[in-house]
C-alpha positions in Angstrom: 42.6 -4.0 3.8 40.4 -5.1 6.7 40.5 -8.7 8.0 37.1 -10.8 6.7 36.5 -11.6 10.1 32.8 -11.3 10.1 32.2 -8.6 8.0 29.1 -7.9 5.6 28.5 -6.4 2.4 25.2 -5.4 1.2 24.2 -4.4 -2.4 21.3 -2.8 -3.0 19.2 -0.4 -4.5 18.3 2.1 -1.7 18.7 5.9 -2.4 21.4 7.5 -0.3 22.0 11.4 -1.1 24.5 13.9 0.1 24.2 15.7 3.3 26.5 18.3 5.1 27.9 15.8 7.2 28.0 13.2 4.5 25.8 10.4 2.9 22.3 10.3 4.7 20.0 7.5 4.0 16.7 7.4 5.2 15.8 6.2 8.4 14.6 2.7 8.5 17.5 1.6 6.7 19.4 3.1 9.6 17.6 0.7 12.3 18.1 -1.8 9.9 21.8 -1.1 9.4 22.3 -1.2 13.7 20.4 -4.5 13.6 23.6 -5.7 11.0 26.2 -4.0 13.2 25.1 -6.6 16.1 25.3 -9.4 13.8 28.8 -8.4 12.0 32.1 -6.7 13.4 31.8 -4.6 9.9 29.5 -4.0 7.6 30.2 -1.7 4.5 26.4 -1.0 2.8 25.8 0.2 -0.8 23.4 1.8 -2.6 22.7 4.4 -4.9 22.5 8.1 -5.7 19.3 9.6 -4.9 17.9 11.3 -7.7 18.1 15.1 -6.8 14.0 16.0 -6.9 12.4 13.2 -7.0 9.4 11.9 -5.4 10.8 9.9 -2.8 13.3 12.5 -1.3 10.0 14.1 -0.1 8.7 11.0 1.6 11.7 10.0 3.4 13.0 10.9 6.9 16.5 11.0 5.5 18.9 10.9 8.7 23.3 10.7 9.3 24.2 7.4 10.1 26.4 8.4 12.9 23.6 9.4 14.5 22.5 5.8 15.4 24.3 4.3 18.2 25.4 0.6 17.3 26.3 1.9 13.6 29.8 3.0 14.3 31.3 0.1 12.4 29.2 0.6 8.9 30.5 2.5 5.9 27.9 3.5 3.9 29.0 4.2 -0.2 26.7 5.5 -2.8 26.8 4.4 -6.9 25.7 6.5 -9.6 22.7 5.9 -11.1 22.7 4.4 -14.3 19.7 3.2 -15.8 20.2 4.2 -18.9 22.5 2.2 -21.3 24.7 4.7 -22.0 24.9 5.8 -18.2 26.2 2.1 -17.8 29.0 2.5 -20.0 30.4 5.3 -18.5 30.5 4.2 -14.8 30.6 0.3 -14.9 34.9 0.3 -14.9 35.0 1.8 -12.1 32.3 0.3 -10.2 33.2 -2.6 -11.0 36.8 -2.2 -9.4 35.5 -0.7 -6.2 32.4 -3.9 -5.9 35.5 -6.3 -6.6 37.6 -4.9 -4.2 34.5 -4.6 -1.5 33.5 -8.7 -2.3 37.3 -10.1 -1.7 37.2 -7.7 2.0 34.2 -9.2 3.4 33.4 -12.8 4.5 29.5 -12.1 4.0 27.8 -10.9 1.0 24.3 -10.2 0.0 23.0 -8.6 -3.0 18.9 -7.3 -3.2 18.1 -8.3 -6.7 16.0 -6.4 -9.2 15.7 -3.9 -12.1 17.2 -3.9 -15.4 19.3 -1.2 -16.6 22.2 0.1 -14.1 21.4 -3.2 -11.7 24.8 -2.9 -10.0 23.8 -5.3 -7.4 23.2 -8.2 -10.1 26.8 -7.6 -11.3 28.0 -7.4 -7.9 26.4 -11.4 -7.8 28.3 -12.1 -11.3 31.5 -10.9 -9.4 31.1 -12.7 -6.5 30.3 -16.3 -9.0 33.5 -15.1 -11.0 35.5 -15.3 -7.6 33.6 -18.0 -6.3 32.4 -16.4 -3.6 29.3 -17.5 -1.7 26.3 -15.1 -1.3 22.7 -14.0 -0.2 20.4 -12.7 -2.4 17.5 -10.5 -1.1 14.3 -9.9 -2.9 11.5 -8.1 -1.6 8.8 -8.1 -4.2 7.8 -9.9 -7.6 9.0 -7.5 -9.6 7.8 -9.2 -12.8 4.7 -9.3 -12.0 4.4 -5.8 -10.3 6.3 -4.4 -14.1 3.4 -6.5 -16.1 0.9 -4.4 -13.9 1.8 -1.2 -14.8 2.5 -1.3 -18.3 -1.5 -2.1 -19.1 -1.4 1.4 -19.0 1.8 2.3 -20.4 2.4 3.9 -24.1 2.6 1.4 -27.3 6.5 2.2 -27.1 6.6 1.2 -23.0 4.9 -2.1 -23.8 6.6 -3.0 -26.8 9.8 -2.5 -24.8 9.2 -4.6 -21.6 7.6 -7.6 -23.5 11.0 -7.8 -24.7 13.0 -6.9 -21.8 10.8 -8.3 -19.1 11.4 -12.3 -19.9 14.9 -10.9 -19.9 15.0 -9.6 -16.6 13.4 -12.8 -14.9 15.5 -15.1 -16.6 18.5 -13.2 -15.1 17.6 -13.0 -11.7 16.2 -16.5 -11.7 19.7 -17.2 -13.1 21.0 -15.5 -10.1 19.3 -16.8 -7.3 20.0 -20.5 -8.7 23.5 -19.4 -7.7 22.8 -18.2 -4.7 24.2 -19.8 -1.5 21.0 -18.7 0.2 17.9 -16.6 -1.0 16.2 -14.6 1.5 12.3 -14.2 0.0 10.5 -11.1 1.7 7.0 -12.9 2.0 4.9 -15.4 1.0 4.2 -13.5 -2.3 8.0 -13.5 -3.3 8.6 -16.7 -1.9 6.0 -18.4 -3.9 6.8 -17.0 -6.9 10.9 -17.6 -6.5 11.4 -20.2 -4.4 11.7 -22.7 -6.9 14.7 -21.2 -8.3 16.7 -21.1 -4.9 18.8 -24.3 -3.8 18.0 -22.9 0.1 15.0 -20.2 0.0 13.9 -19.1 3.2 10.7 -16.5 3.5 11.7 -13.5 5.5 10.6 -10.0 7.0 11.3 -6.8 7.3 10.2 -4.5 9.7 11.4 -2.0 12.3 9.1 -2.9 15.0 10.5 -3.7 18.8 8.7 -5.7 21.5 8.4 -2.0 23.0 6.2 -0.7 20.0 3.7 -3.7 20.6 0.2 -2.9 22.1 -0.3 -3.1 25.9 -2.7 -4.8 27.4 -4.5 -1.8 28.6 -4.7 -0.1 25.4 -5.7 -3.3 24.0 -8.6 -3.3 26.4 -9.7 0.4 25.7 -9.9 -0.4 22.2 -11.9 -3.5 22.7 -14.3 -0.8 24.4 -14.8 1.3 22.4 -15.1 -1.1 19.3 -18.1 -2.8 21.1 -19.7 0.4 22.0 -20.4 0.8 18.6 -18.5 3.8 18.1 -17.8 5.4 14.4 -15.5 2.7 12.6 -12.0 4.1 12.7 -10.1 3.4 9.3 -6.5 3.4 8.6 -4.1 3.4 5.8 -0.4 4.2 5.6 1.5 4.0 2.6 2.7 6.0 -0.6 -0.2 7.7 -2.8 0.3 5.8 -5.7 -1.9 3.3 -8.3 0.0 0.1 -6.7 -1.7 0.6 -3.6 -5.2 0.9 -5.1 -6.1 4.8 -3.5 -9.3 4.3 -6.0 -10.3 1.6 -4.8 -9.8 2.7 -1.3 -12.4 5.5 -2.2 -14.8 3.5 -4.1 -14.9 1.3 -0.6 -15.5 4.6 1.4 -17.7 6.0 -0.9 -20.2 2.8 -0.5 -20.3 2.9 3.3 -21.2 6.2 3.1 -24.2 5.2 0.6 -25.2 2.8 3.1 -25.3 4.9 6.2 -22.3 3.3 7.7 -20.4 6.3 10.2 -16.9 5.8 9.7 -13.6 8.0 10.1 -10.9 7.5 7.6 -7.1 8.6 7.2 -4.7 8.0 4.7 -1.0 8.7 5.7 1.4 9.1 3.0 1.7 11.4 0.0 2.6 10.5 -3.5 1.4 11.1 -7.4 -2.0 10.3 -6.3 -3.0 12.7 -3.5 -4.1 15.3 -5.8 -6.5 13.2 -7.6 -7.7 11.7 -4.2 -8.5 15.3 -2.6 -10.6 16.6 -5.4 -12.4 12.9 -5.6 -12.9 13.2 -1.5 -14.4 16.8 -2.3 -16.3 15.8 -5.0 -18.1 12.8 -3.1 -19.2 15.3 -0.1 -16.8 13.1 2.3 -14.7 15.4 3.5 -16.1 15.8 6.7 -15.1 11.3 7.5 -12.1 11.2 5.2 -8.8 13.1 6.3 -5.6 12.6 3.8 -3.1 13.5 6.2 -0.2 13.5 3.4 3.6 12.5 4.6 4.0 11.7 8.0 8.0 11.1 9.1 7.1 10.6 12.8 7.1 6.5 13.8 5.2 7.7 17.1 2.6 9.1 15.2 1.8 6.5 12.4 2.5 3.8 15.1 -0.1 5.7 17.6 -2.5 6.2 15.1 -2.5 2.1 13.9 -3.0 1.5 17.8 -6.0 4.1 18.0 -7.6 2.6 15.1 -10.6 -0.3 14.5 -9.0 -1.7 11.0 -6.1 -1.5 8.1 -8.3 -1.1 4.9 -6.1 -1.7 2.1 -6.2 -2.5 -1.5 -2.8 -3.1 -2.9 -2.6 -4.0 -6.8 0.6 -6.2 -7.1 2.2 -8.6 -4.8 4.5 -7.0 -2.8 5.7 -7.0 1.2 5.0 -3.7 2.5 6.0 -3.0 6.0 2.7 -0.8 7.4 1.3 -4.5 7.3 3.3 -5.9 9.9 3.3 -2.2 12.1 -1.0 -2.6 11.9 -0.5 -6.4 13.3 2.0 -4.8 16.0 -0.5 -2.1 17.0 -3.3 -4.3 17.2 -5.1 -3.1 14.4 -6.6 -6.4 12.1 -6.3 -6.4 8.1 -8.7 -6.0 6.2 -8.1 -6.0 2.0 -7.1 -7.7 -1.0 -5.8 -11.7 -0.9 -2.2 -11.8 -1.7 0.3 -14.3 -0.3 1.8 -11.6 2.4 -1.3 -10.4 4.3 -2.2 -14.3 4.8 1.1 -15.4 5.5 1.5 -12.7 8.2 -1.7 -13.8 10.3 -2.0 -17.4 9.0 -0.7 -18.8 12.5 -2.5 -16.3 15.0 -5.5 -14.6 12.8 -6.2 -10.5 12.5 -7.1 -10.4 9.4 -9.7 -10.9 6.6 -9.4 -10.5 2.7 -11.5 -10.7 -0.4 -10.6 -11.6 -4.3 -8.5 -9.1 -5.8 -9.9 -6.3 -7.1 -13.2 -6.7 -5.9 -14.6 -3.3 -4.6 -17.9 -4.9 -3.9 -16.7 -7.7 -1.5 -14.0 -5.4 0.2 -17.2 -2.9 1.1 -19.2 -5.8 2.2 -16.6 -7.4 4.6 -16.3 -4.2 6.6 -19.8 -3.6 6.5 -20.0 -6.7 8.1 -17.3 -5.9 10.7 -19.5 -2.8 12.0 -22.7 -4.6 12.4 -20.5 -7.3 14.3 -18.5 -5.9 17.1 -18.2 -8.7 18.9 -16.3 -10.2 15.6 -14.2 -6.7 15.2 -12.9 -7.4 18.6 -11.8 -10.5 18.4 -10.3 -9.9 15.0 -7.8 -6.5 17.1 -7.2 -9.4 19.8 -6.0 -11.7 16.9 -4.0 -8.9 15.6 -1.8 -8.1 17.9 -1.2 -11.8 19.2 0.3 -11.8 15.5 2.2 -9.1 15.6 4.3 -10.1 18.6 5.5 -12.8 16.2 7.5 -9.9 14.3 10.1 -7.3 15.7 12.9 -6.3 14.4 15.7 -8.3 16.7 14.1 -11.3 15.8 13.7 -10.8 12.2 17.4 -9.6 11.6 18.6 -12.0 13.9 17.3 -14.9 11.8 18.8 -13.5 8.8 22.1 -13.0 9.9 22.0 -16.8 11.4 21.0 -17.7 7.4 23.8 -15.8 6.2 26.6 -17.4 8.6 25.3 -20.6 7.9 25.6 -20.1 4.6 29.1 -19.0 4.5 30.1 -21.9 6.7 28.3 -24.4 4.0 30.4 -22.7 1.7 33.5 -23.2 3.5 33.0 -26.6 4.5 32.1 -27.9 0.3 35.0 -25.4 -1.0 37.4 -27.7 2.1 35.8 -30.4 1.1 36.9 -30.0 -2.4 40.5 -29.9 -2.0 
């Protein structure tokens, strides 16, 4: 058995599959596992079994780990999936004996809450109380709320189930976090809504952005340019095809510019359940011409390239939640423009690049960036606002501060457990 000297274990739920070298995982977890591997002699990382098919294997760059120089020291072990009952049965022996093995070799845990059914990482948290163990717990999104979304539109069955399992679920992980040595609460959305529970919450991020991926001064200045020439509007969104991030409402904003004579060129990156539905609406409204839906795009160059070349993020997320192309439009210097949630204005409440409207409101979300066009001068300084936010986030930084959260919460352990006898 290794020493504990320093060593990390992470729970979670992130797909890892088989490849022909072994597991693969997909490639920002990779970055994010070298950032651990500076902070930790070891790290051993967990997650589960990619679903052979599904959706997100075709929206992944999934890479070998030993491909990443810095990750030499990180085992990486895939669970079955069990979110079934029944599936739960039949694996939880001996996942259990391999998470309670894992929890008394490491000298750091943390554990990303969420789910119901097959929520190994919640039982890795009950382990680690049963051996009184300190540990982190991670959440990156209100998963409540984002669960009480959806099922408006789910079946009678669907909603009759989660009415009942949903106060459940939060009670649990409410439960959990109150137990938690430290809670680490991916923005303001998710700390608002859990912060209360947590004797030390601390609002995070995530992203995989480096001081070299941050707008240059030249390019800054060319963009600046060309915004005050009065140029075409040049609209962005990356993300996955799908109703949480509002695609509709995307088009209904696109579609009214186009009523009102506004030029503008629009991309969505990413593909997902949606795309079909958005390229037969783009045809139908006669916008093919401005709107290009440039599907799954694995390259970071590209998507980061294309956030530098572009005049605004136009996005209309439906449930509060931290995605990570927020933080890469603030890097590249490209402002935010969409609904008010907790994140967006946390992210450029200290520096500015960005402007939101009420939830949901089509109307106001058109008017805003109609009011961007016929004010460059306003555009401009909203892209200079942008990027002096987003050299507030990159990824040394971000991890760095995690880690120190983590050691200091292990050593608060220590000293109340010495303390003790």
């Amino acid at each position: 058995m290794h020493a504990l000297t320093s060593s990390l274990l992470l729970v979670t739920h992130v797909p890892i599959r088989k490849g022909p070298a072994g597991p693969q995982i997909d490639d920002q977890t990779a970055a994010g596992i070298v950032q651990w591997c500076k902070a930790f002699e070891r790290v051993t990382y967990i997650g589960m079994e990619e679903e052979a098919g599904s959706a997100k294997a075709s929206s992944s760059q999934w890479v070998d780990l030993s491909t990443f120089p810095g990750a030499q020291n990180c085992r990486v072990l895939a669970l079955p999936r069990a979110y079934r009952m029944q599936e739960m049965a039949r694996h939880r022996r001996p996942v259990m004996d391999l998470i309670r093995r894992e929890i008394a070799a490491h000298s750091h845990l943390c554990f990303t809450l969420g789910g119901l059914n097959g929520d190994w990482p919640a039982l890795a948290a009950k382990e680690a109380i049963r051996q009184d163990r300190a540990y982190s717990a991670w959440l990156d999104r209100v998963e409540p709320l984002i669960v009480a979304r959806e099922m408006k539109e789910a079946s009678f069955k669907s909603r009759l189930f989660w009415r009942v399992a949903l106060p459940l679920f939060d009670r649990r992980i409410r439960s959990l976090l109150s137990r938690s040595t430290v809670a680490l609460l991916q923005g303001r959305d998710t700390y608002d809504y859990y912060a209360r529970f947590a004797p030390s919450p601390h609002c995070t991020y995530d992203t995989h952005t480096s001081v070299a991926d941050e707008i240059d001064d030249a390019a800054l200045a060319a963009k600046r340019a060309r915004i005050l020439e009065k140029s075409p509007l040049t609209i962005l969104y990356v993300g996955r095809a799908a109703p949480m991030k509002g695609p509709g409402d995307w088009l209904s904003v696109l579609e009214a510019l186009d009523l009102q004579s506004i030029p503008f060129r629009a991309t969505w990156i990413g593909d997902g359940p949606d795309l079909a539905r958005m390229q037969e609406r783009v045809a139908r409204s006669g916008l093919t011409d401005q709107v290009v839906l440039h599907g799954f795009e694995g390259n970071r160059a590209v998507l980061l390239r294309a956030m530098r070349e572009s005049d605004l993020l136009l996005f209309c997320h439906k449930t509060p939640e931290s995605p990570r192309c927020l933080i890469e439009a603030l890097v590249s210097g490209c402002p935010l423009v969409g609904y008010e949630t907790a994140y967006p204005k946390g992210l450029v409440d200290a520096r500015g690049g960005g402007l939101f409207v009420p939830q949901d409101d089509v109307a106001a979300l058109t008017a805003c960036v109609r009011d961007l066009h016929a004010d460059r001068q306003a555009l401009a300084r909203l892209v200079d606002e942008a990027a002096a936010s987003g050299r507030l986030y990159n990824e040394d930084d971000v991890y760095a501060h995690r880690a120190r959260l983590m050691k200091q919460a292990g050593a608060t352990a220590r000293d109340h457990a010495a303390l003790a006898t």
